[in-house]
Every structure is written in structure tokens, then in C-alpha cells.
C-alpha positions as CSV (number, residue, x, y, z in Angstrom):
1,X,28.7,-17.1,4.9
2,X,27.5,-14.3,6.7
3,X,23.9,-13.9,9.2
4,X,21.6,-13.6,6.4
5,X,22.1,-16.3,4.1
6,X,19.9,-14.6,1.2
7,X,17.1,-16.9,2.5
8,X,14.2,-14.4,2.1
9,X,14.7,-12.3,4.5
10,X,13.1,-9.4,3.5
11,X,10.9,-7.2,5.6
12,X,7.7,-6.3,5.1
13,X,6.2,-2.9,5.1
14,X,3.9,-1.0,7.7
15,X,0.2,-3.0,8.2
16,X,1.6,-6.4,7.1
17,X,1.8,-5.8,3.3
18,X,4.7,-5.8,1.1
19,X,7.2,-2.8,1.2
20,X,6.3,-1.7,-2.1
21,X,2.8,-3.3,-3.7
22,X,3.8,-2.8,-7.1
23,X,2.1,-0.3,-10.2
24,X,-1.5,-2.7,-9.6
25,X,-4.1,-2.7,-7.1
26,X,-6.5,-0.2,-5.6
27,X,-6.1,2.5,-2.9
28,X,-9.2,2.5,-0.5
29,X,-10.8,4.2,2.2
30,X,-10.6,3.1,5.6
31,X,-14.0,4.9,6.6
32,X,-16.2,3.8,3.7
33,X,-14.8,1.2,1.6
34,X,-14.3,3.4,-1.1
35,X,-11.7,1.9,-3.8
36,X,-10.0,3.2,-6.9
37,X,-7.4,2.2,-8.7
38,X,-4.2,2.6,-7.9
39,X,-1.9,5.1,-10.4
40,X,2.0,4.2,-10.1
41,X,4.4,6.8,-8.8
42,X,0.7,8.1,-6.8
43,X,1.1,6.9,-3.0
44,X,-2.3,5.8,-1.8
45,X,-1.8,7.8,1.3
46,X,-1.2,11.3,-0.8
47,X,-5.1,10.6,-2.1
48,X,-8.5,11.4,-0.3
49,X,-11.6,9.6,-0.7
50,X,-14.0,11.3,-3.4
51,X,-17.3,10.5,-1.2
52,X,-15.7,11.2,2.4
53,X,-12.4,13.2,2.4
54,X,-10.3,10.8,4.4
55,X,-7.3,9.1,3.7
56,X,-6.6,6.9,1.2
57,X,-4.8,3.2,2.1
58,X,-2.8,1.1,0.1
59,X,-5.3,-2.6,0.0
């Protein structure tokens, strides 16, 4: 057997979460709490918040 066994040993992505969230969920802003739903094939960091203008995060 080799080093990784398949045990789960998948990494995670940047901030903790998962590598790739899935189609569900919300994008929201880091500044105001902002949140709206997240549209597959949209990256949450490609969007900006409609009441501030800042980035949008993946939740």
C-alpha cells in the first residue's frame, strides 16, 4: 500500500472550508454581513456586495 491509504485525506480549501462548497449556500460580505445566494459556476469572490461594494466571500 502506498502513503495515503485513501483514508480521507483530502485537503481543505483557503479559510478552513471545503475546496469546493458545492452549487448551495450563500456568498456574503465580510464588511456588512450582507448575504445572497450563491449561483453555481459564479465564484463568490467574482461578486461585490450590492449595499457596500466589497468583496464577496464564500460562507
Amino acid at each position: 500500500m502506498g502513503r495515503r491509504g485513501g483514508r480521507g485525506g483530502g485537503r481543505m480549501g483557503r479559510m478552513g472550508g471545503s475546496k469546493a462548497a458545492g452549487p448551495g449556500g450563500f456568498c456574503v460580505c465580510p464588511s456588512c454581513g450582507h448575504r445572497v445566494p450563491h449561483q453555481a459556476g459564479v465564484p463568490c469572490y467574482q461578486l461585490r456586495c450590492p449595499n457596500c461594494g466589497t468583496q464577496m466571500l464564500r460562507e
